[in-house]
C-alpha positions in Angstrom: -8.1 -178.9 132.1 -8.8 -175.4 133.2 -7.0 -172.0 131.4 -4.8 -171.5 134.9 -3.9 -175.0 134.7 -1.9 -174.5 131.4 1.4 -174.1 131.2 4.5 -172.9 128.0 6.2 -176.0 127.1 9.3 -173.8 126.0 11.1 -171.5 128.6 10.3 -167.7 128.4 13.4 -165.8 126.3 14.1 -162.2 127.4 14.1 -159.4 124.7 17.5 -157.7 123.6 17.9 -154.6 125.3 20.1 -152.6 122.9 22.2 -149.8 124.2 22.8 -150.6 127.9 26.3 -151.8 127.9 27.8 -154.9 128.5 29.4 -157.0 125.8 27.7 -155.1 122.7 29.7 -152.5 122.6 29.1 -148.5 122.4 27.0 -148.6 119.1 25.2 -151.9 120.9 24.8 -154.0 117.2 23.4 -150.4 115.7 26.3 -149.4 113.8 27.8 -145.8 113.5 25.5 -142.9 112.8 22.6 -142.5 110.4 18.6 -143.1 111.0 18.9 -146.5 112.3 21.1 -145.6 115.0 19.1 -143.4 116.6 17.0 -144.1 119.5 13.9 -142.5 118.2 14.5 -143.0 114.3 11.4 -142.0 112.2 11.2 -144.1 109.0 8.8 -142.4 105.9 5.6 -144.0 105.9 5.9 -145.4 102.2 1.7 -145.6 101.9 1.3 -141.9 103.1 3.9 -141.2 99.7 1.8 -143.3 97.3 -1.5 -141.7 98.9 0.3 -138.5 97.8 0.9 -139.2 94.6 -2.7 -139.8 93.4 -4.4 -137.0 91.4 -6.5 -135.7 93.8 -10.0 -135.8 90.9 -13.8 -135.1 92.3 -16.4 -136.4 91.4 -18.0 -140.1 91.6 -15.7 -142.4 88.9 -17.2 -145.8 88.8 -17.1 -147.7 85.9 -19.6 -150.9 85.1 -17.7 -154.2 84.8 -20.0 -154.9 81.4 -18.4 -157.1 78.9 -18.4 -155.7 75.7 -20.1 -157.7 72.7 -18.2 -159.1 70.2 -18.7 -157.6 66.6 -19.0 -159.4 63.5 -19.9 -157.5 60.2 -22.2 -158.9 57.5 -19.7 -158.9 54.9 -18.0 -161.9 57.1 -21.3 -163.4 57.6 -21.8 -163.8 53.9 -18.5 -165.3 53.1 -18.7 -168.0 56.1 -22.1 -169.0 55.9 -24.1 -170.2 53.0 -28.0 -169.5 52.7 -30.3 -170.8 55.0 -28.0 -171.7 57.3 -28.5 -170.5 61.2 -26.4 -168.0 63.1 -25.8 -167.8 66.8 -23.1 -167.1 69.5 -22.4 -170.6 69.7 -22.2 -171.2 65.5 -19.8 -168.1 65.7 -17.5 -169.4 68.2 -17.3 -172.8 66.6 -16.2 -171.2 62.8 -13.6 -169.3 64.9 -15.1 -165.4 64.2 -15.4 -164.7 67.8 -13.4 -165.7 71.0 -14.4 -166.7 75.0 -13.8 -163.7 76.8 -12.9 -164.5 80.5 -13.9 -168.1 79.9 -17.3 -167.7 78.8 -19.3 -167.0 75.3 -19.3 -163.0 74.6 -23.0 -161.7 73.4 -22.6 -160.9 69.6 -23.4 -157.5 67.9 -24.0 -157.9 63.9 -23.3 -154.8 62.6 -24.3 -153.2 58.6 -20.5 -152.7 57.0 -20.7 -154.7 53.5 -23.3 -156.5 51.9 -25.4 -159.9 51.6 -27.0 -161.7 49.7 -28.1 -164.7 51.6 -31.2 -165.8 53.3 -29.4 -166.6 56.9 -31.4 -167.1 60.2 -29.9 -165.0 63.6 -30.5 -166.4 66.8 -29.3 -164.9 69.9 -27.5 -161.8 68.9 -28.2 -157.8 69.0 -28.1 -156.1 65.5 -28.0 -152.7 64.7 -30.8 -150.9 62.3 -28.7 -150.7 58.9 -27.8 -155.0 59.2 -31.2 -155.5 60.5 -32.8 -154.2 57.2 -29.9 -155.5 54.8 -30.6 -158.8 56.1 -34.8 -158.8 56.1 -33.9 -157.3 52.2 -32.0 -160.5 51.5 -34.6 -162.8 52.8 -33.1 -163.8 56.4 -35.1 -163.8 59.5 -34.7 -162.6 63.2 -35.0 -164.6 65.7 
């Protein structure tokens, strides 16, 4: 089979011609008056008004996509775990202090607010300066 061999399987229907007589009538299926009656009506274009709308802002406005780490404060840490006992993102999410974000484990920021008293061992998480030096006070270790 060849492409001027092929032929429609269905007949060929003729377009509507509004507005040239015949059994439709003087408003030809249009109605009476207004925008849609016309024979050249314009219609807004409704993406040239929301275009509008936007603030029109310089400047280059991109924004990283970078998940922010969860926090957990020492104070916590002490009253959840007891001494020698080990500390990472995975620990965390199992004792329910931090939550999957987007369906994955969040890093984990340890931050100085409160005290402790506990030797505990962190894995796997950033720390700030002040829970960094509580923590090497009370024994723990860095890992």
């Amino acid at each position: 089979m060849q492409l001027h061999q092929i032929k429609p399987i269905h007949k060929h229907k003729k377009q509507k011609r509004i507005g040239r007589g015949g059994k439709r009538g003087t408003y030809s299926g249009r109605g009476i008056k207004g925008q849609k009656s016309r024979s050249s009506r314009r219609f807004k274009p409704v993406i040239r008004e929301l275009i509008k709308k936007y603030p029109k802002l310089r400047g280059y406005k991109f924004k990283s996509h970078k998940l922010k780490p969860a926090i957990v404060n020492l104070d916590i840490l002490g009253k959840k775990f007891g001494p020698e006992e080990k500390i990472s993102p995975q620990i965390l999410l199992e004792k329910r202090l931090i939550r999957k974000i987007k369906g994955r484990i969040p890093k984990v920021k340890i931050l100085g607010t409160g005290e402790i008293n506990k030797a505990l061992i962190i894995e796997g998480c950033q720390i700030s300066k002040s829970a960094e030096e509580k923590i090497k006070k009370a024994g723990g270790t860095i890992k």
